[in-house]
N, C-alpha and C positions, 0 to 999 in steps of 0.2 A: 714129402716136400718137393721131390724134383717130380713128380708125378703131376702136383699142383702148377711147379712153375710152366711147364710143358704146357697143359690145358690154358692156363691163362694165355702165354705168348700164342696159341693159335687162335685163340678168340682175338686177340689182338692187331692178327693177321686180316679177321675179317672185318672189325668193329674199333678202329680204332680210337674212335671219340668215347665210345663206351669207355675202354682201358685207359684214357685219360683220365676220367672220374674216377676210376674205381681204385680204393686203398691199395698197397702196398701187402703184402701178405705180413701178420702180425708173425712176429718167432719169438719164442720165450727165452731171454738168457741164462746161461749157469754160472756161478760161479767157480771159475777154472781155476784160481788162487785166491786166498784170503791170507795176507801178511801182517801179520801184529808189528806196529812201529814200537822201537823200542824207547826209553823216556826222553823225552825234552822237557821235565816241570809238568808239575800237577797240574791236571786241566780237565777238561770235563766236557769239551764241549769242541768240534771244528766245525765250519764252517766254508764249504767250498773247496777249493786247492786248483791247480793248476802245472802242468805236465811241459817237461822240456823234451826232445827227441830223442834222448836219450834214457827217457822212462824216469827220469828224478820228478818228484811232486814239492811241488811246493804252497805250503798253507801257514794260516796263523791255529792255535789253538787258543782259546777264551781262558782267562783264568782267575774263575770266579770268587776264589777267595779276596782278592785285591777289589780293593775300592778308590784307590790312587787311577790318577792318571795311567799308571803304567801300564794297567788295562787297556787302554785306546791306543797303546804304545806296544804291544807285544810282539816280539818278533819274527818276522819268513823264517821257518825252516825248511830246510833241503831235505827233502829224505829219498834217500838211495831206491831203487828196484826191492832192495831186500829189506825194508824196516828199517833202515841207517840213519840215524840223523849225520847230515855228513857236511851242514853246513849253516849258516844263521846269519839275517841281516835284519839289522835294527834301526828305523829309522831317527831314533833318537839322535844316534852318533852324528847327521847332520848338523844336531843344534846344538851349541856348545853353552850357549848365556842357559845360565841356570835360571833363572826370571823366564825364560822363554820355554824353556824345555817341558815346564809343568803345563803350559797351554796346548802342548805337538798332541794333534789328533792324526796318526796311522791310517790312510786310508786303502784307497784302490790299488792293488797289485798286479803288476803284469810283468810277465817272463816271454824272452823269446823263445824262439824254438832253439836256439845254440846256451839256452843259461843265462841272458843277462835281464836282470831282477831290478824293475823300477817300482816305484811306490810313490805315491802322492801324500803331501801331509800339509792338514789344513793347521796355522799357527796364527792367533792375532788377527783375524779374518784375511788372511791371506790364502793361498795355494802355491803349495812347491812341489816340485818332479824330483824326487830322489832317485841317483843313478847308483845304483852298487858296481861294484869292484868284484870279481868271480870270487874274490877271496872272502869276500862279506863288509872291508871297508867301503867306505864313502867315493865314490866317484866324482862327482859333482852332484848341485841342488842347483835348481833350477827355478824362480818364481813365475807363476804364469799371468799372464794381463786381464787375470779374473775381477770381476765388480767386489767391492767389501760385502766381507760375509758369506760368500760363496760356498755353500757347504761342498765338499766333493764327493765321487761315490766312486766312479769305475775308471779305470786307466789304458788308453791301449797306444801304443808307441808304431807308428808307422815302416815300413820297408827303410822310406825315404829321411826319416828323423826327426817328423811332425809328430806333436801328441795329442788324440784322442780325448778331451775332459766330459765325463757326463757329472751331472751338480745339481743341486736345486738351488734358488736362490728367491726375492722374494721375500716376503710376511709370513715367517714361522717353516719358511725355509722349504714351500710346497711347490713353488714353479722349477718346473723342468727345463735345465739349462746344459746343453748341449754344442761343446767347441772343438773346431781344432786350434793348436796353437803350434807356431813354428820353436825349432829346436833352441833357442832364446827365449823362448819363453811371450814372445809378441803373437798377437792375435792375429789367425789368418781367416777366420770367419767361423761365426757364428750359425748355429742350425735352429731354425726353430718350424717344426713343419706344423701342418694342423690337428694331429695325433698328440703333438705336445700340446697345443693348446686343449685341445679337449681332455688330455689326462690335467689339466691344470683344473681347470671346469670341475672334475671329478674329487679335487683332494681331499685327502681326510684331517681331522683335527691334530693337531700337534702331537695329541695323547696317543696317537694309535689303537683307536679303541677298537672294537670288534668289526669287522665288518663280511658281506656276505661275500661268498664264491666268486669270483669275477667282478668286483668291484674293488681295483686295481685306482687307488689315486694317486696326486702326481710325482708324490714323491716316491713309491714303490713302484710307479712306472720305470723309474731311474737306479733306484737305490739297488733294488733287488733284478735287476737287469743280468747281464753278461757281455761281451765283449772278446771278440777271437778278431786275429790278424791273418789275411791270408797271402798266397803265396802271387798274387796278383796284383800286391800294394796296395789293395783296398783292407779297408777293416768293416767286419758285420758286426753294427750292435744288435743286439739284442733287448728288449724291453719287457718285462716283466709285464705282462696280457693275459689276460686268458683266449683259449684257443681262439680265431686263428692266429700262431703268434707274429709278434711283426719287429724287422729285421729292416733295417737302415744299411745300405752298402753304399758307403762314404770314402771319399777319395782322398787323398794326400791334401788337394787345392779346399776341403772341405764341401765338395758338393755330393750331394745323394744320389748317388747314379741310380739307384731305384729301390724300391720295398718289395722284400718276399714276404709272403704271409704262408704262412707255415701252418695247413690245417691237419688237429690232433685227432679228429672228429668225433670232441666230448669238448662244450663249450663251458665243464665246471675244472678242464685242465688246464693248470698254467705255465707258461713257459719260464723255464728255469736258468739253463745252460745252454751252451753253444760253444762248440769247437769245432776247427777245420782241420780237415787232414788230405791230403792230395786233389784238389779239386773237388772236396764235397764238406757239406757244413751235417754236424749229429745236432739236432735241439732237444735236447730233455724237457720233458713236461712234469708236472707232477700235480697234486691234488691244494695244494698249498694249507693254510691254515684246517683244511679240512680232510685230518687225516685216518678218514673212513679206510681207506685202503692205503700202503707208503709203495705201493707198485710204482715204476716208472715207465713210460712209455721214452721213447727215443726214437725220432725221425731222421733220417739221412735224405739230406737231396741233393742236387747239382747246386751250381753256384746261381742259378736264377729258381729256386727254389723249387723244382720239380723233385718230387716223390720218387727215393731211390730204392729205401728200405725202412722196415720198422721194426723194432724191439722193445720188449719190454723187460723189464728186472725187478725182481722181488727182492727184501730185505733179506740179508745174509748174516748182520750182528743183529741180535734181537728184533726189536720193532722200529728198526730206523731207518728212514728214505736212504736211499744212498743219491751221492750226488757226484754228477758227469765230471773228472776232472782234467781226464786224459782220451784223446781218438788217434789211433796212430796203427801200424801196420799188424800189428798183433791183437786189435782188437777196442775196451775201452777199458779205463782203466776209475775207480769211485772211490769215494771215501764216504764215512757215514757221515749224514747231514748233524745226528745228534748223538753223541755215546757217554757212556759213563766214563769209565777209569781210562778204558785199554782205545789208541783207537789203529785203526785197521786199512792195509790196502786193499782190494778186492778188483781181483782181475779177470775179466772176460774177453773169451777171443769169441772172434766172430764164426757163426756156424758155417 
């Protein structure tokens, strides 16, 4: 490998427009740790997770016995470096009126990099910002100046104390709607670019029926998105695309300071995740409904999206994607996208 990087930076030296086009050297990851979490309730299934700085994950698990509300309601738990559940927040405990509580749909979660855990919950076609308490109580709730019916999806809270809404909103709930709102919960502007309209152009039926590789409609432009904060005050969302992916860097005042397109060069990959860590963003791709292979490719680049590094990751629990949940100084850190009984941390450093 350093025999490669050598030869490349001299070609580099003489052709540099060449070495602007030319990929990234692929590196295969291992897995350095794989840590079985230990119970939080029967579940069957995570979804996602998301890393504080200090290596704690936080995720919901699905739990498919329940056919109550209390499924749309299940709650964040902490889990430790070592498997620990060491912590849980539920946004129920916002809502007290029992009439209302049966409506709390749990949505987007987002963690700072110091541990503080907000969540969005859709009630009565409203939208509220649930602040937790380190200890897992209720901080405050917060409603946001959303139109009725506003479905919500992704959460990201600003440097400065603006929140981030991605939503569809809409006939059957397929336009992609994209805000910031001030820490009162008032509207500071609304994003709507021509990428959203054309994923709106694109949506699929309510049903979510089958649809092929990279036809991405507009509620999965939003839904299945990501969203990371960086250390710049800006937030990069992320959109659920197929290659090349495409990344909004949006400022506190709500303006788009510009689009990286993030290419995976396999346009049946799609972009999954997104995290920052020191001045560079990781975007995970994966194959999505199509999973011929659950390999992950992983892009690194600077913060205007140039190609830093690439890796890939093969499944470690059985036959399940692993999905990006943490980038930080030791590496990344996954959980599996789907598992049976047990589920697992799996830790890679970087080569």
């Amino acid at each position: 490998m350093r025999t490669q990087l050598i030869l490349l930076a001299a070609v580099c030296g003489v052709a540099p427009m060449l070495c602007a086009q030319h990929p990234s050297p692929l590196v295969d990851l291992k897995a350095d740790a794989k840590t079985e979490v230990t119970a939080t309730g029967r579940a069957t299934q995570s979804r996602g997770g998301i890393c504080d700085d200090a290596g704690n994950v936080y995720l919901r698990r699905e739990e498919y016995e329940k056919t109550t509300p209390e499924r749309a309601t299940r709650p964040i738990w902490k889990i430790s470096p070592d498997g620990n559940p060491v912590g849980s927040f539920r946004v129920l405990d916002a809502f007290q009126n029992p009439q209302v509580r049966g409506e709390v749909n749990g949505k987007g979660v987002f963690v700072t990099t110091d541990g503080k855990v907000f969540q969005t919950a859709d009630s009565q076609g409203e939208v509220f910002v649930v602040e937790f308490a380190l200890d897992g109580s209720v901080k405050a709730k917060t409603k946001l100046a959303t139109a009725p019916n506003t479905q919500s999806w992704l959460l990201a809270v600003f440097k400065s104390g603006e929140y981030l809404l991605t939503a569809t909103t809409g006939k059957d709930n397929l336009t992609p709607f994209t805000a910031v709102f001030a820490a009162d919960g008032k509207l500071v502007k609304k994003i709507y670019e021509p990428e959203d309209e054309e994923a709106r152009q694109k949506a699929l039926p309510a049903d979510w029926g089958p649809r092929l590789v990279g036809s991405i409609g507009g509620a999965d432009f939003v839904r299945r998105g990501d969203v990371t904060a960086g250390s710049d005050g800006n937030v990069y969302l992320l959109h659920r695309t197929a290659s090349p992916a495409l990344v909004y860097v949006i400022s506190p005042a709500g303006e788009v300071l510009r689009k990286l397109r993030i290419d995976a060069g396999d346009s049946e990959l799609l972009a999954r995740s997104i995290k920052f860590y020191a001045g560079r963003l990781a975007i995970e791709f994966d194959r999505g409904f199509h999973f011929d292979t659950h390999q992950n490719l992983i892009k690194v680049t600077d913060l205007q999206g140039n190609s830093i590094a690439e890796y890939r990751m093969r499944p470690v629990v059985g036959d399940h994607s692993l999905y990006l949940a943490g980038y930080g100084p030791e590496g990344f850190t996954f959980v599996p996208y789907e598992n049976d009984d047990k589920l697992y941390l799996v830790k890679s450093k970087l080569p």
